[in-house]
C-alpha positions in Angstrom: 2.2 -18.6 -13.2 2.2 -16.9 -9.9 -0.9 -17.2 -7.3 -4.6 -16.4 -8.5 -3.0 -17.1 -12.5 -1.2 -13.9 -12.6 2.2 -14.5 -14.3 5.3 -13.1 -12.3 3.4 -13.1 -9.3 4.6 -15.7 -6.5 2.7 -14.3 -3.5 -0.1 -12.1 -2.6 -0.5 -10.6 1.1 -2.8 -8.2 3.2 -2.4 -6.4 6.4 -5.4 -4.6 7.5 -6.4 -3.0 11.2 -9.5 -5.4 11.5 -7.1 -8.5 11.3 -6.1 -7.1 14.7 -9.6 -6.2 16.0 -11.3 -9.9 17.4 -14.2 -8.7 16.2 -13.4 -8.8 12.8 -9.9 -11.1 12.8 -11.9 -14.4 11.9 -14.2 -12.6 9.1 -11.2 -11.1 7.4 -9.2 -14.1 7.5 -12.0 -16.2 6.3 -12.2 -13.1 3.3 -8.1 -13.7 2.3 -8.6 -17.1 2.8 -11.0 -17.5 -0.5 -9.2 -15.1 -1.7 -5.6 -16.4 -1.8 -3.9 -14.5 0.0 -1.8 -14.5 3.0 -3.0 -12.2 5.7 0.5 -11.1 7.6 0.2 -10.2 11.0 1.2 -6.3 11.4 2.1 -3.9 8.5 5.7 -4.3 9.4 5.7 -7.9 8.2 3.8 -6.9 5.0 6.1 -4.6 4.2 9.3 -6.8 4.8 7.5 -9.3 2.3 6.5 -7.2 -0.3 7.8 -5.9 -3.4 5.2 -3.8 -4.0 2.5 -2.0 -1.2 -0.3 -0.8 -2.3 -2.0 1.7 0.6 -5.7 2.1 0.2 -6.2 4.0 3.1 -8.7 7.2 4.1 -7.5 10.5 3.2 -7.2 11.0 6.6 -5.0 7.8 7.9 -2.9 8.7 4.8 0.5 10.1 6.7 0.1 7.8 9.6 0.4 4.5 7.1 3.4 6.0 5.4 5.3 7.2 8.3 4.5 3.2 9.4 5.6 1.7 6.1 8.6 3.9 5.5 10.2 2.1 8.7 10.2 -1.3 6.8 9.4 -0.7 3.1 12.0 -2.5 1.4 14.9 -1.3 -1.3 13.7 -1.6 -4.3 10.0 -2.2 -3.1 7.1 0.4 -4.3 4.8 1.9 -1.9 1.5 3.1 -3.7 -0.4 5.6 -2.3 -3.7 5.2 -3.5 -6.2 7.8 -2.0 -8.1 11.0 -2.5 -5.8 12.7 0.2 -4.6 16.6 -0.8 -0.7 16.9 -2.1 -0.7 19.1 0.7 -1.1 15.5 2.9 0.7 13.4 0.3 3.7 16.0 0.0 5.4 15.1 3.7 4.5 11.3 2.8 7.3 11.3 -0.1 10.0 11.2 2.2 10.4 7.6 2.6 13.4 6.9 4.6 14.8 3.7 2.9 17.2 4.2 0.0 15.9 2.8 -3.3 12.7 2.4 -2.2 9.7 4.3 -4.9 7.0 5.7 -3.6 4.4 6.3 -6.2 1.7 8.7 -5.4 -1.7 7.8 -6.7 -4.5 10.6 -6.7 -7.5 9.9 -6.7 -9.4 12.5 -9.1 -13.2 12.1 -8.4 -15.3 9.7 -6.6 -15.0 6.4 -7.6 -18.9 5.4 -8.6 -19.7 5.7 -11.4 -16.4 4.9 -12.5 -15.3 2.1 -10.6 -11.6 0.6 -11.8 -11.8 3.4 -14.2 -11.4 6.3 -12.0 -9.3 9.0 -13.1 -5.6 9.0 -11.4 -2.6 11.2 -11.2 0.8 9.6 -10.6 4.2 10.7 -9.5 6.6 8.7 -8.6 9.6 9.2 -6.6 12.5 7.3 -6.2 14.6 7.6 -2.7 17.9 7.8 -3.1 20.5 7.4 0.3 17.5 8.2 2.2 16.1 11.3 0.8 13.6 11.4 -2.3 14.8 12.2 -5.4 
Protein backbone atom coordinates (compact mmCIF):
# COMPACT_ATOMS: atom_id res chain seq x y z
CA UNK A 1 0.00 0.00 0.00
CA UNK A 2 1.43 3.23 -0.96
CA UNK A 3 0.86 6.69 1.25
CA UNK A 4 -2.84 7.75 2.30
CA UNK A 5 -3.85 3.58 1.51
CA UNK A 6 -3.68 3.99 -2.14
CA UNK A 7 -2.03 0.84 -3.61
CA UNK A 8 0.92 1.54 -6.05
CA UNK A 9 1.33 4.73 -4.66
CA UNK A 10 4.81 5.38 -2.75
CA UNK A 11 4.80 9.10 -2.49
CA UNK A 12 2.58 11.99 -2.81
CA UNK A 13 4.04 15.75 -3.40
CA UNK A 14 2.83 19.46 -3.92
CA UNK A 15 4.49 22.52 -5.19
CA UNK A 16 2.31 25.51 -5.06
CA UNK A 17 3.29 29.57 -5.37
CA UNK A 18 2.09 30.24 -1.73
CA UNK A 19 4.72 27.70 -0.33
CA UNK A 20 7.09 30.45 -1.57
CA UNK A 21 5.01 33.50 -0.40
CA UNK A 22 5.89 33.89 3.79
CA UNK A 23 2.65 34.76 4.17
CA UNK A 24 1.13 31.67 3.31
CA UNK A 25 4.48 29.13 3.47
CA UNK A 26 3.60 28.02 7.19
CA UNK A 27 -0.37 27.55 6.40
CA UNK A 28 0.28 25.43 3.40
CA UNK A 29 2.79 23.36 4.88
CA UNK A 30 0.73 22.91 7.99
CA UNK A 31 -2.26 21.94 5.04
CA UNK A 32 0.32 18.98 3.33
CA UNK A 33 1.38 18.24 6.51
CA UNK A 34 -2.26 16.55 7.63
CA UNK A 35 -2.47 15.77 4.51
CA UNK A 36 0.57 13.48 3.80
CA UNK A 37 2.25 14.83 1.53
CA UNK A 38 5.54 16.19 0.86
CA UNK A 39 5.56 19.90 -0.11
CA UNK A 40 8.85 20.16 -2.57
CA UNK A 41 10.43 23.32 -2.69
CA UNK A 42 9.98 24.78 -6.46
CA UNK A 43 8.12 23.11 -9.41
CA UNK A 44 11.41 21.92 -10.78
CA UNK A 45 11.83 19.54 -7.85
CA UNK A 46 8.20 18.33 -8.15
CA UNK A 47 8.56 17.56 -11.44
CA UNK A 48 11.99 15.61 -11.15
CA UNK A 49 10.08 13.51 -8.44
CA UNK A 50 7.03 12.76 -10.01
CA UNK A 51 5.68 10.32 -12.27
CA UNK A 52 2.73 11.84 -12.73
CA UNK A 53 1.91 16.07 -12.55
CA UNK A 54 -1.17 16.97 -12.23
CA UNK A 55 -1.54 21.05 -13.09
CA UNK A 56 -4.56 22.66 -11.60
CA UNK A 57 -3.79 25.97 -12.52
CA UNK A 58 -6.05 29.25 -13.81
CA UNK A 59 -6.92 29.31 -17.39
CA UNK A 60 -4.71 32.05 -17.47
CA UNK A 61 -1.36 30.73 -15.73
CA UNK A 62 -1.99 27.67 -17.96
CA UNK A 63 1.13 28.15 -20.64
CA UNK A 64 3.32 29.67 -18.13
CA UNK A 65 3.19 26.28 -15.79
CA UNK A 66 3.78 24.07 -18.79
CA UNK A 67 6.53 26.00 -20.44
CA UNK A 68 8.03 25.61 -16.53
CA UNK A 69 7.28 21.89 -16.23
CA UNK A 70 8.33 20.90 -19.72
CA UNK A 71 12.03 21.91 -18.60
CA UNK A 72 12.04 19.01 -15.94
CA UNK A 73 8.99 16.77 -16.56
CA UNK A 74 10.43 13.45 -16.55
CA UNK A 75 10.54 10.52 -19.50
CA UNK A 76 7.86 8.59 -19.06
CA UNK A 77 6.20 10.98 -16.52
CA UNK A 78 2.49 12.47 -17.37
CA UNK A 79 1.83 16.02 -17.10
CA UNK A 80 -2.06 16.66 -16.67
CA UNK A 81 -3.43 19.66 -17.65
CA UNK A 82 -6.46 20.10 -15.79
CA UNK A 83 -8.17 23.55 -16.46
CA UNK A 84 -10.92 25.29 -18.31
CA UNK A 85 -8.19 27.09 -20.58
CA UNK A 86 -9.25 27.35 -24.55
CA UNK A 87 -7.35 24.62 -27.05
CA UNK A 88 -6.36 27.72 -28.46
CA UNK A 89 -4.13 28.08 -24.95
CA UNK A 90 -3.74 24.40 -24.46
CA UNK A 91 -2.64 23.82 -28.22
CA UNK A 92 1.16 25.63 -27.82
CA UNK A 93 1.28 23.72 -24.24
CA UNK A 94 1.53 20.19 -26.13
CA UNK A 95 4.90 20.64 -27.05
CA UNK A 96 6.60 19.35 -24.19
CA UNK A 97 10.23 19.13 -24.83
CA UNK A 98 11.31 15.90 -23.05
CA UNK A 99 11.10 12.66 -25.18
CA UNK A 100 8.67 10.17 -23.70
CA UNK A 101 7.08 12.34 -21.65
CA UNK A 102 2.71 12.41 -22.03
CA UNK A 103 1.03 15.27 -21.66
CA UNK A 104 -2.56 14.70 -21.16
CA UNK A 105 -4.89 17.54 -21.70
CA UNK A 106 -7.77 17.77 -19.45
CA UNK A 107 -10.75 20.26 -20.37
CA UNK A 108 -12.72 21.29 -18.17
CA UNK A 109 -16.35 21.35 -19.81
CA UNK A 110 -18.57 23.51 -17.46
CA UNK A 111 -18.17 24.94 -14.09
CA UNK A 112 -17.45 22.65 -11.55
CA UNK A 113 -20.53 23.31 -8.80
CA UNK A 114 -22.88 21.61 -9.03
CA UNK A 115 -20.96 18.86 -10.21
CA UNK A 116 -18.05 18.71 -8.15
CA UNK A 117 -15.59 15.36 -8.98
CA UNK A 118 -18.09 14.78 -11.60
CA UNK A 119 -17.43 17.50 -13.93
CA UNK A 120 -17.61 16.76 -17.44
CA UNK A 121 -13.84 16.41 -19.05
CA UNK A 122 -12.31 16.07 -22.45
CA UNK A 123 -8.96 14.23 -22.74
CA UNK A 124 -6.25 13.98 -25.25
CA UNK A 125 -3.26 12.74 -24.68
CA UNK A 126 -0.09 13.11 -26.33
CA UNK A 127 2.94 11.32 -26.22
CA UNK A 128 6.42 13.21 -27.08
CA UNK A 129 8.54 11.45 -29.02
CA UNK A 130 12.53 12.67 -29.47
CA UNK A 131 11.28 15.91 -28.37
CA UNK A 132 8.40 16.80 -30.51
CA UNK A 133 4.65 15.51 -29.76
CA UNK A 134 3.44 12.90 -31.49
Amino acid sequence: MGQMGQPGIAAMSIWDLKLANPATQATELAHAAMAGVTAQPCLQALCEASDLVISAVTASNTQAVVQEAAQFIRPGAIFLDLNSASPGTKQPCAWLKRPGAHYVEAGVMTSVPPYGIRVPMLLEVIVCVAGWAQ
